[in-house]
N, C-alpha and C positions, 0 to 999 in steps of 0.2 A: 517577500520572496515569491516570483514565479511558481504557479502548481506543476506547470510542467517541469520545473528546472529540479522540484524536491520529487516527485515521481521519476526521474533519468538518475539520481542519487541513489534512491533504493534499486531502482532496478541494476544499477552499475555494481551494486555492492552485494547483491545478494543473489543467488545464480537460478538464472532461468526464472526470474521474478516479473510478473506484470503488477503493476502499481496504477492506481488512478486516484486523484487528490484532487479533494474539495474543500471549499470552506463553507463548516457544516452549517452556519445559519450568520446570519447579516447584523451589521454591529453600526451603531451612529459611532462609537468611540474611535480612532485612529487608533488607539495602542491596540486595541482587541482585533485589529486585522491579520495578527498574526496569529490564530487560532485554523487550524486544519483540520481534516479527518483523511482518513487514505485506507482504501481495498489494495490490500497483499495479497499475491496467490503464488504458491510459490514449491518446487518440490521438497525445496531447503528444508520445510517447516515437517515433513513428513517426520512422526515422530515425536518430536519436539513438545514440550507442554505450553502450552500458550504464552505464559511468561518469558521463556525463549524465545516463542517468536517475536513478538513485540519488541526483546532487548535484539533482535537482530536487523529491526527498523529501524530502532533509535542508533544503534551502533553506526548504521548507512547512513545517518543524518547525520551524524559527527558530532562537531562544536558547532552546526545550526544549532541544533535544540537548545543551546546558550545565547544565543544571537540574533538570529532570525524566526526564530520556531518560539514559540512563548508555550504553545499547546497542543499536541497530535493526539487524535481520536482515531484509534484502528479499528479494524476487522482483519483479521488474517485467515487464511485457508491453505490448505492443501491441494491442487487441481480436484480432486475425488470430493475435497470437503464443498469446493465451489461448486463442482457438480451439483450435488445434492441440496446445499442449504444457502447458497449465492443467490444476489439478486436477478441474475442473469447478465447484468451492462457489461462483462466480462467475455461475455463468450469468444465474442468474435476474436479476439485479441488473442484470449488462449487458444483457440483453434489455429492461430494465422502460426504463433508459436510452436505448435505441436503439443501445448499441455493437456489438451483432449481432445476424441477424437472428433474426425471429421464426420458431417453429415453426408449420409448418403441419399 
């Protein structure tokens, strides 16, 4: 499966979510190409204990994570949580969204 195509999933399912999806490290085996990782930021999670968050990515992925999806490795946030302990490769995206603010 496309990263882009499982990042438009979650972002489709879960409101006012920025998603970015990678595959977290490089595999000689074909079966192992279905292994992911994905940054969630999202207001949704405001709240929420992390378990939640997480069953609220896997819920956006459907019947992938039967099919397509063998393995997701998250990190999830809150706009305030990425703020503070994100890696930054987010910012832009949640600024362009409104989930923080702009730079003056």
């Amino acid at each position: 499966m496309e990263l882009d195509a499982i990042a438009e999933l979650i972002e489709a399912e879960i409101p006012n979510a920025v998603a970015e999806v990678m595959r977290p490290r490089v595999h000689d085996d074909e079966d192992e190409d279905d292994h992911y990782a994905a940054v969630v930021v999202s207001p949704a999670f405001e709240g929420e204990p992390l378990v939640s968050q997480h069953q609220q990515v896997y819920d956006a992925l459907d019947d992938h994570m039967t099919t397509d999806i063998h393995a997701m490795e998250m990190q999830t946030y809150t706009p305030a949580e990425y703020a503070e302990r994100g890696d930054g490769s987010l910012e832009g995206r949640l600024r362009a969204a409104g989930l923080l603010p702009t730079e003056e």
